[in-house]
N, C-alpha and C positions, 0 to 999 in steps of 0.2 A: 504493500500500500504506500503509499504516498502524498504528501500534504497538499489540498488544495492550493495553497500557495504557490506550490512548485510550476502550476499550471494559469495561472492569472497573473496580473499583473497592477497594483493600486497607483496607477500611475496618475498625474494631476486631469484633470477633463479641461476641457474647452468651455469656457464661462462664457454667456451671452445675456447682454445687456436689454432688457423689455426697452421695446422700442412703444409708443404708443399707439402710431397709426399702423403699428404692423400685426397681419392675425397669425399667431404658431400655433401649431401642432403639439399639444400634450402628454407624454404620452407615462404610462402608469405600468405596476406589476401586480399581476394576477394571484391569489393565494393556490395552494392545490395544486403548484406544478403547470399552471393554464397559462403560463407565458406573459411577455409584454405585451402590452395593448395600448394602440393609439386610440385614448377615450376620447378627445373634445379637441373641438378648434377654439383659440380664444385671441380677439383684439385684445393687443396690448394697454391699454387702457384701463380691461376691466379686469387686470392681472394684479393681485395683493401680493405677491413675492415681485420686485423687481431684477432679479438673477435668477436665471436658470443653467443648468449644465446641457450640452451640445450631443446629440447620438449618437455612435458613429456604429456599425454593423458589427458583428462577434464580441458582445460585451456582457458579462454577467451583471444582469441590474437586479438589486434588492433592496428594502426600506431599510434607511440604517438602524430604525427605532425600533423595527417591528420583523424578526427573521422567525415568525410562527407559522403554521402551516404549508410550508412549502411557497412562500413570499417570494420566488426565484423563476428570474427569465432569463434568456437568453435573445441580445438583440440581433436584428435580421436589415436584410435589403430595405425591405419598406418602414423600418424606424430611424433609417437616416435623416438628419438633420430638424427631427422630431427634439422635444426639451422635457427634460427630465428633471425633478423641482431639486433642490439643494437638500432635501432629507432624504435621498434615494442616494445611493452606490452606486458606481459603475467600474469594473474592473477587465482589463484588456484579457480577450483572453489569446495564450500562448497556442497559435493554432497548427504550430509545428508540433505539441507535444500532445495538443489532446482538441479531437472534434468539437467542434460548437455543439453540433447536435447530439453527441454523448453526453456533455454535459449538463444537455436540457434536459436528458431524458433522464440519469440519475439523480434530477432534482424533483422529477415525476415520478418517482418511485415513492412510496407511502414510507416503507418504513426508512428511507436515507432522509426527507423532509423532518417524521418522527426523530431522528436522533440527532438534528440538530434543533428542534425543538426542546429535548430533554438535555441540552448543553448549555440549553439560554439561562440567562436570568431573568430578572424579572415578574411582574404579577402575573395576573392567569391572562389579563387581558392583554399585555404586552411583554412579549419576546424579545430580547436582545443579545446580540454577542455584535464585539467592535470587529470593523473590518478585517482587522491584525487580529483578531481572536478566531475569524471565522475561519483565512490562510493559516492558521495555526493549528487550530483542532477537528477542523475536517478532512476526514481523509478518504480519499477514493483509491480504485484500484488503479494498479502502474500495469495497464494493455498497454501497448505498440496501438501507432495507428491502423495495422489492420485487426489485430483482435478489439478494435471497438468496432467497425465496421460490422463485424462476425455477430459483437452481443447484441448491437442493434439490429441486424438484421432477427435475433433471436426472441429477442426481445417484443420486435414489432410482429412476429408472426404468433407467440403466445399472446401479447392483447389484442390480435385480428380475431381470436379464436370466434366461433359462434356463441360458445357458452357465455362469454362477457355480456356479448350486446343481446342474446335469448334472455338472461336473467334483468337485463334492464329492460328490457320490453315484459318480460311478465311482471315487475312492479309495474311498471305504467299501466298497463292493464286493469291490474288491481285497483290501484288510485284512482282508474276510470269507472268500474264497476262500483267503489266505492261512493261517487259520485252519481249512478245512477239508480241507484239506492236509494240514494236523498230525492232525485228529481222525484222518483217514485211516489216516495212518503208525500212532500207535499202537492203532487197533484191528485193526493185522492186516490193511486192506485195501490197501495202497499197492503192494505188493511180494508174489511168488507166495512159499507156502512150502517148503524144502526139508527131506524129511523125514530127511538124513542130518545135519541140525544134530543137536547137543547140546540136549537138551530144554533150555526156562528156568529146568524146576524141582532140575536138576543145578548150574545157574548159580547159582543163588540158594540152593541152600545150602554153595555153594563160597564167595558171599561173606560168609555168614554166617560162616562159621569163620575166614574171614580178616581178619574186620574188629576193631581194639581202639580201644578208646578208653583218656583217658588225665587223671590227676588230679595234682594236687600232693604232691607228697612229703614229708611233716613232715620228716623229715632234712635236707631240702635250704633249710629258712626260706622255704618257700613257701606257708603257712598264706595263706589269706585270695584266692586267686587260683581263679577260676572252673573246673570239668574242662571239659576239650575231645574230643569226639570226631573225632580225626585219626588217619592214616597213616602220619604221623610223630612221631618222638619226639621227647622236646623235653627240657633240661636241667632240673633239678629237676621232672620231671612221672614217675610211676608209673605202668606198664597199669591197666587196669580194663575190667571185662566190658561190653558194650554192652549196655544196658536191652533187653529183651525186648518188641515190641507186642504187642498183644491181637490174637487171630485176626479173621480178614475174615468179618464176617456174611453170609448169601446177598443182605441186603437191600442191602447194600452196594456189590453188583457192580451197574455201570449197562450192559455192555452182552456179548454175547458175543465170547470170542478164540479166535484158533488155536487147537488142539490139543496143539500145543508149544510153545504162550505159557503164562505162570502169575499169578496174580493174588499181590499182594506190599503191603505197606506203603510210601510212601515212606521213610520213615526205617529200613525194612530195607536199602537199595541204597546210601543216599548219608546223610552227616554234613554237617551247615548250623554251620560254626565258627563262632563268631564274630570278628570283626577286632576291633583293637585299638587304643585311640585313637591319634593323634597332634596337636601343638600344631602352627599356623599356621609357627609359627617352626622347627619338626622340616620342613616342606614346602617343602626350598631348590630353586630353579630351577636346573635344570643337576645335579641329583642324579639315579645310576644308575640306581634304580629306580621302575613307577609305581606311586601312592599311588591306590588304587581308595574315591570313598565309594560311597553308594547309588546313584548313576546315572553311572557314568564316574569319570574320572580329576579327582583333584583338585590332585594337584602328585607330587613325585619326594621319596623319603627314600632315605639310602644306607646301608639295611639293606634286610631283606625279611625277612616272616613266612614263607614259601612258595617253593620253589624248582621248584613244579610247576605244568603249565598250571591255570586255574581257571574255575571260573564262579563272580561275583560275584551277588547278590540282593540287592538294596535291602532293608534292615530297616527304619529308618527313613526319613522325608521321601517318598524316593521308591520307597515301600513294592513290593514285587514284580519291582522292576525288573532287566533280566538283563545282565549286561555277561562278556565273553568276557576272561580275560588269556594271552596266552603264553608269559609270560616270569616271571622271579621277580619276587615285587609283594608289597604291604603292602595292606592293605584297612582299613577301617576301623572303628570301632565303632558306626558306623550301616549295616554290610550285613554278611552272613555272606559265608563263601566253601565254596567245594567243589571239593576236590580233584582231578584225575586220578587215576582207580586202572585196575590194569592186569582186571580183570572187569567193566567196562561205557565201549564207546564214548565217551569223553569227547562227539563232535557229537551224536549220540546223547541226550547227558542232556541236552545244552543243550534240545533240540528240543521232550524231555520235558517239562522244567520251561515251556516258552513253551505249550503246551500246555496247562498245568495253571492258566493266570490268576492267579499266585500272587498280584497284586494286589487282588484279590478277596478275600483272606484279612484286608486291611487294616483297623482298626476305629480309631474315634477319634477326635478331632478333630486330632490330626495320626497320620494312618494306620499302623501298623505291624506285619509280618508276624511270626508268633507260632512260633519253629522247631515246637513240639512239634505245634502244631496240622498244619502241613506235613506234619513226619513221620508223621501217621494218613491222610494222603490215601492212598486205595485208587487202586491204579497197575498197569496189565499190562505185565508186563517179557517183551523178545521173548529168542531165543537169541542169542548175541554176534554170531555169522555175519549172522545176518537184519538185528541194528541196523545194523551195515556197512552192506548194501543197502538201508536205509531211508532212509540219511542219503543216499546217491545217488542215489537218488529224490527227496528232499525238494529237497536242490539244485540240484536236474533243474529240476525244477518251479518252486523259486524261481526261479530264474533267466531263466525266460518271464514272471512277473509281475515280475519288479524291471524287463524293459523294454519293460512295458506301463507299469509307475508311470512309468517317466522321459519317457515318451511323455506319460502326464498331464500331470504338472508344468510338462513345457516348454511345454504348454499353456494351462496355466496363470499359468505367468510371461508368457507371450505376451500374455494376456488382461487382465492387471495391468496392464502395460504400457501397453497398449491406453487403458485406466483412465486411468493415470496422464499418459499425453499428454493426453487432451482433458481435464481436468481442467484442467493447467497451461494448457491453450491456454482454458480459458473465462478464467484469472486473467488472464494475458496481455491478451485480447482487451480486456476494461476496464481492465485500467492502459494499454492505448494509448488509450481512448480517451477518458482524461482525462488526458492528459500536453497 
């Protein structure tokens, strides 16, 4: 083996000055091994770094800050003259002693990404080893230029294999039946109907009259604070009427329902709150309750906005995304929540809303779901009895594909595996046979 050092080179880059009337090429590195990529064009004007470093083709770029997950590209013909920001690396590579493209490919390799992940330091969120650490403690093997030629050719013909891309097509599959499961449920088709339910459109205006929303109270010095439409009340906050939506067009309905389903607003059935910031330093470990952002739990505060189950939705970052709580929780101010109310199935709504792609809704360059926009999604809501029997359906059914997925996976781990032995055992074979 041999020190990646021995094959790079940290030689100084070619500094360029942001010009304002001129538009560059940006360009970034992929985590997982997926290489550089030229993301965005940008006039110099609306550029916040005024220096950036120069492209040139065979150059190992990575984040200086951040070498986790396989953060590692190798640049090419079309990243010439592309800019690269001043917290990224770029180091020459020696392309007399080792291939551009071996070296892309062993940064695609799972577990050579893995083991300079487990060298870094750093918190969980960020990875680092310095340039001069990275030439220092990474080692690859010492092939000849043509025993790399040989591994790649070896290399590319066990991940051409069929099994790789057959077992990603049967997950997608999966994820697709998964979803037609849902379409299922709510158009009425999953579950028979019973015609001694309570119509939905008894339901739905039972929730109508029940629901308030609620605003700040000038007497209480709570000028300046957002209304919320919630269930509960809150100190210094006043009722107030829920906004009325506009009625549902015919054009609107995409498909026919039961006869005692009813066609409804979302933002008639359910209130998307929003959560409320907290600092790094409010998120102590070892605190009672959890602190939900946009995709999961981010730490524990020992308060709670909520003392009811919820469904979380990514606002920001991880724009649509659905997370379940059942306990009292704090959320954040990058996802809304939504409460339990006793007129609609809390599994039920979840099912709805994963149904409904709310991510899709996301726009922007860092995507974000719009409440109001949510609230005009046209939606058929069943009778309370039937949502019961939908969700036991639904989990009927998941429950045959969650172990068919695990049947996948383990198949897939099987097959990595597979991967990742003869891999090691080609490294192996030539360090014995130049020992």
């Amino acid at each position: 083996m041999i020190k990646l050092g021995d094959v790079i080179s940290l030689d100084k880059t070619i500094k360029v000055d942001i010009q304002d009337n001129i538009e560059y090429t940006i360009a970034g590195v992929q985590s997982y091994g997926k290489g550089v990529l030229n993301k965005r064009k940008e006039l110099g004007i609306n550029m916040t770094m005024k220096q950036y470093q120069l492209i040139e083709p065979n150059q190992l770029m990575w984040c200086k800050v951040d070498t986790k997950n396989g953060a590692f590209g190798v640049t090419k013909t079309e990243h010439k003259g592309s800019l690269a920001s001043t917290n990224m690396c770029l180091a020459k590579i020696k392309t007399d002693k080792i291939l551009p493209e071996f070296l892309e490919k062993l940064f695609r390799i799972k577990f050579f990404h893995e083991n300079i992940t487990h060298l870094s330091s750093g918190t969980t969120n960020r990875k680092y080893l310095t340039p001069n650490q990275l030439c220092d403690l990474i080692y690859i093997p010492n092939f000849t230029i043509q025993e790399q030629k040989d591994f790649l050719q070896f290399v590319n013909k066990l991940e051409s294999s069929p099994i790789f891309s057959h077992i990603d097509y049967q997950l997608t599959q999966l994820e697709n039946l998964n979803q037609a499961i849902l379409q299922e449920a709510v158009q009425g088709k999953l579950v028979p109907q019973d015609p001694k339910d309570e119509p939905a459109s008894e339901l739905l205006e039972r929730i109508k009259l029940n629901r308030v929303g609620f605003q700040p109270d000038p007497n209480e010095n709570n000028i300046g604070l957002k209304p919320i439409n919630s269930g509960i009340n809150r100190t210094g906050f006043k009722p107030r009427p829920i906004k009325e939506l506009p009625p549902i067009k015919p054009e609107e309905i995409p498909f026919e329902i039961p006869e005692n389903w009813v066609w409804c607003r979302l933002g008639d059935i359910i209130d998307m709150i929003y959560g409320d910031s907290l600092t790094k330093a409010q998120c102590i470990e070892g605190a009672e309750y959890p602190v939900f952002g946009s995709n999961g739990i981010v730490g524990y505060f020992n308060k709670y906005l909520t003392d009811k189950r919820t469904i979380v939705v990514g606002r920001k970052g991880s724009a649509g995304a659905l997370n379940v709580c059942h306990t009292p929780s704090w959320t954040t101010d990058v996802a809304y929540y939504i409460e339990e109310t006793d007129f609609l199935d809390f599994d039920f709504t979840y099912y709805l809303l994963k149904s409904l792609k709310l991510e899709e809704l996301g726009k922007g360059i860092k995507p974000g779901v719009n409440r109001n926009e949510a609230y005009n999604i046209t939606i058929p809501l069943p009778p309370l009895s039937e949502q019961k029997r939908i969700v036991a359906e639904i989990e009927k059914q998941f429950a045959k594909t969650k172990q068919l997925k695990e049947h996948i996976i383990a198949n897939q781990q099987a097959t990595e595996q597979l991967l990742k032995a003869l891999l090691h055992q080609a490294f192996e074979v030539r360090e014995s046979e130049t020992v």
